[in-house]
N, C-alpha and C positions, 0 to 999 in steps of 0.2 A: 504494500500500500504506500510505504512514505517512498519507496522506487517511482511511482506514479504520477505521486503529488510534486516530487523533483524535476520527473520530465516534463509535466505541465508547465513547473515553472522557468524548466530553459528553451521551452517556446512560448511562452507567454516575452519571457526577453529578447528574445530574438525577433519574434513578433515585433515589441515595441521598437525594437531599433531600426527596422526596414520601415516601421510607421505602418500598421497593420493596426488599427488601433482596435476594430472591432472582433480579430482575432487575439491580443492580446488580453482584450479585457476576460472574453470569453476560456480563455485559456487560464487566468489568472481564476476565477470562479471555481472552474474544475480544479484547480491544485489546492483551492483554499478548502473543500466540501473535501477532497480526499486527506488533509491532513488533515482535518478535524478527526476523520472518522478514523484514519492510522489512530489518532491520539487518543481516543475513547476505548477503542482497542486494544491499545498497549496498557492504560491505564485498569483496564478491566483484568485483564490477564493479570497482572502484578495482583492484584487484591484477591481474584481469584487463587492465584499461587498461592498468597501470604495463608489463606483459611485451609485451604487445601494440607497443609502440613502440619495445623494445628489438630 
């Protein structure tokens, strides 16, 4: 997932620098929704883990 949210964001860059503005922004969206959800994910697992061993 955060491989995803990475690559979104080195086309959403790339995007902005050729002046793609409507693909950048859209590009930028998609990397923001997938790192969130990387991060809900990772954070869940850990808590998950933490009970798991209790």
């Amino acid at each position: 997932m955060l491989h995803y949210a990475l690559v979104f964001f080195i086309i959403a860059l790339v995007a902005a620098l050729f002046g793609f503005g409507g693909i950048a922004a859209s590009a930028v969206g998609i990397g923001k929704v997938l790192f969130f959800v990387f991060a809900v994910m990772a954070v869940a697992s850990f808590l998950f883990g933490l009970s798991r061993r209790r």
